[in-house]
VEXRO-765739 format. One line per field, with one value per residue (C-alpha): residue number from 1; x, y, z; residue in three letters. Coordinates in nm, 2 decimals, padded with zeros to 4 digits. Example, Ala and Ser with C-alpha at 12.3 -4.5 7.8 and 13.67 -1.06 7.14 Angstrom:
! residues 2
k (1 / 2)
x (01.23 / 01.37)
y (-00.45 / -00.11)
z (00.78 / 00.71)
r (Ala / Ser)
***
This chain:
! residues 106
k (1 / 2 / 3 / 4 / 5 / 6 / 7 / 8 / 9 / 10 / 11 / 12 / 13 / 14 / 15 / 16 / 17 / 18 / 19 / 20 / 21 / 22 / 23 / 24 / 25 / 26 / 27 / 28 / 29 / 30 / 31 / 32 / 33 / 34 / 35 / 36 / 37 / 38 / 39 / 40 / 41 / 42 / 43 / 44 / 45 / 46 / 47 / 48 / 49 / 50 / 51 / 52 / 53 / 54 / 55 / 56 / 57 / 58 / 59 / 60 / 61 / 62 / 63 / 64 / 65 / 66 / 67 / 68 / 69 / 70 / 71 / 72 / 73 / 74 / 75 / 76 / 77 / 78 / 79 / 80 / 81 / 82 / 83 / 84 / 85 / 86 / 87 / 88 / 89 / 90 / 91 / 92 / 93 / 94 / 95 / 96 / 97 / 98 / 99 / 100 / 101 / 102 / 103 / 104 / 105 / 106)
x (-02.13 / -02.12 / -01.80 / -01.70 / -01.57 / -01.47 / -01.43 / -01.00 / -00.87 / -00.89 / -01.08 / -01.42 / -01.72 / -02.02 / -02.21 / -01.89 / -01.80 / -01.43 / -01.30 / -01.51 / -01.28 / -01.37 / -01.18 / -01.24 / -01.19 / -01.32 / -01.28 / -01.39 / -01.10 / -01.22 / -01.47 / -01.60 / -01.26 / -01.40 / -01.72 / -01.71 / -01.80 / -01.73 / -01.85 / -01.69 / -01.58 / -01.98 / -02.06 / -02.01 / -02.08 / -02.41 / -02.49 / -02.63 / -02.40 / -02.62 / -02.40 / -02.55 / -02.42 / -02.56 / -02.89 / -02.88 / -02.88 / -02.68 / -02.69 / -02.42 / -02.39 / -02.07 / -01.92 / -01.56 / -01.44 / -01.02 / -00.77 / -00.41 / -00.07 / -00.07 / 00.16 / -00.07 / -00.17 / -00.39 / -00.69 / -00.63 / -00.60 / -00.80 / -01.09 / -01.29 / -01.62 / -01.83 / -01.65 / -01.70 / -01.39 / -01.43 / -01.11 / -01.01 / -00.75 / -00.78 / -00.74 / -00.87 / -00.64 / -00.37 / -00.30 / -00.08 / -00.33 / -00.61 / -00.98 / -01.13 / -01.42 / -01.53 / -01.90 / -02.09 / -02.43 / -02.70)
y (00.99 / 00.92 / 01.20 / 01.08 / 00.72 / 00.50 / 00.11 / 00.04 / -00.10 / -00.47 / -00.52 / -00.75 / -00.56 / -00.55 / -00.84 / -01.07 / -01.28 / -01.12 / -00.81 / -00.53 / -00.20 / 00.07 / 00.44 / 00.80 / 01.17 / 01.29 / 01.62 / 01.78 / 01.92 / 02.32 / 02.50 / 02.46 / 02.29 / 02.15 / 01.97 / 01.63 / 01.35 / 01.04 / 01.00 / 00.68 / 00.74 / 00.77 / 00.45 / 00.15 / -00.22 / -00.31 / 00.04 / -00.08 / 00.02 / 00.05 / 00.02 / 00.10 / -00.08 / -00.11 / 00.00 / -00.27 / -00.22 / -00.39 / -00.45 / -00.50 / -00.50 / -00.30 / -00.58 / -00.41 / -00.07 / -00.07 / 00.18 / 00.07 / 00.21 / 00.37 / 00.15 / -00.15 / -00.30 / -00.62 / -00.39 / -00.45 / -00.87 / -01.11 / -01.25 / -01.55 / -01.46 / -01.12 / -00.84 / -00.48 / -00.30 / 00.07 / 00.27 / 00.62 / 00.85 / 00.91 / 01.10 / 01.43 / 01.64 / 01.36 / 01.04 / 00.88 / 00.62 / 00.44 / 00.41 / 00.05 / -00.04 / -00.39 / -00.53 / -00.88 / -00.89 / -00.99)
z (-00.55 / -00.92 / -00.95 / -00.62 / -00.69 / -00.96 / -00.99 / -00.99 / -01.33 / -01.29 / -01.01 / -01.04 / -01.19 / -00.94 / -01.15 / -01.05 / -00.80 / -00.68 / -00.52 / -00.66 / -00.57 / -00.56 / -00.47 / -00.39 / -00.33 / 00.01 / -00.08 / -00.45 / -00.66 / -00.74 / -00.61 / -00.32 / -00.20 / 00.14 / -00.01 / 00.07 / -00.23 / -00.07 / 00.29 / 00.35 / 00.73 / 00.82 / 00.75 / 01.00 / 01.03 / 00.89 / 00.70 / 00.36 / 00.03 / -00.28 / -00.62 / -00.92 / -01.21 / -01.60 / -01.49 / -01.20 / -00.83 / -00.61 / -00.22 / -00.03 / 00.38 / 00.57 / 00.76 / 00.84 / 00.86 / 00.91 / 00.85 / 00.69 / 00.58 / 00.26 / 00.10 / 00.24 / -00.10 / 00.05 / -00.04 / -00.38 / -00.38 / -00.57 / -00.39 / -00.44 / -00.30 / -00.40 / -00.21 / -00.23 / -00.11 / -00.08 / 00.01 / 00.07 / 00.24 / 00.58 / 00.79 / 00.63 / 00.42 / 00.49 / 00.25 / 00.50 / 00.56 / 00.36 / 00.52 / 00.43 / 00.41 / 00.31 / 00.27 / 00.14 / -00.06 / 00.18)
r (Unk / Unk / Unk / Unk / Unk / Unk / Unk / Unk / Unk / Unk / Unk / Unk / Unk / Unk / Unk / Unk / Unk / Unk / Unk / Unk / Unk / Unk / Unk / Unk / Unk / Unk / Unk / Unk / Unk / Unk / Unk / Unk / Unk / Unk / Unk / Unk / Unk / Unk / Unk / Unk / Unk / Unk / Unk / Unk / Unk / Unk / Unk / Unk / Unk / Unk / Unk / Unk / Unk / Unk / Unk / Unk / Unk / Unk / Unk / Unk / Unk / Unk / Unk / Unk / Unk / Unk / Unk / Unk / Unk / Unk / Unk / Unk / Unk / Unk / Unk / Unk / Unk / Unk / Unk / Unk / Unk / Unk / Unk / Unk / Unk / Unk / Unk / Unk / Unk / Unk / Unk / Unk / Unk / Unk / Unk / Unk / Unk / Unk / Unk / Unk / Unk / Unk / Unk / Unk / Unk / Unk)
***
């Protein structure tokens, strides 16, 4: 997924405590147009998320998986413990709405 998703401007880096957040594409831009690069709506409630961050891994564990408006900007908050907030627009070929997923190191 490395050309799939990028850490937002701002947001806590993955070796912080915070909101690490982190957004995507679903579908690639080009040729082929319906290949998928970020399969967020697979994954559900206790699906490990490896982040790979200045050549360190980090574990994190799904523990929700909402959808919101797309003009719900709560994803984006300050947090105070180590969050990784993955977001995306859902449903496919739409951006009404945002797919969230949010998930805690173990």
């Amino acid at each position: 997924m490395v050309n799939g998703i990028w850490l937002r401007p701002g947001s806590a880096k993955p070796d912080q405590i915070g909101n690490i957040i982190m957004a995507g594409h679903r579908l690639r831009v080009g040729k082929p147009l319906q290949q998928s690069l970020f399969y967020a709506d697979k994954l559900v409630v206790g699906d490990e998320i490896q982040v790979r961050w200045q050549n360190r891994l980090y574990l994190f564990f799904v523990v929700t998986v909402t959808i919101v408006s797309a003009t719900d900007s709560r994803v984006e908050l300050p947090l105070l413990e180590k969050t990784l907030t993955l977001y995306t627009c859902t449903p496919l070929w739409s951006s009404d709405k945002r797919l969230i997923i949010k998930a805690k190191p173990p």
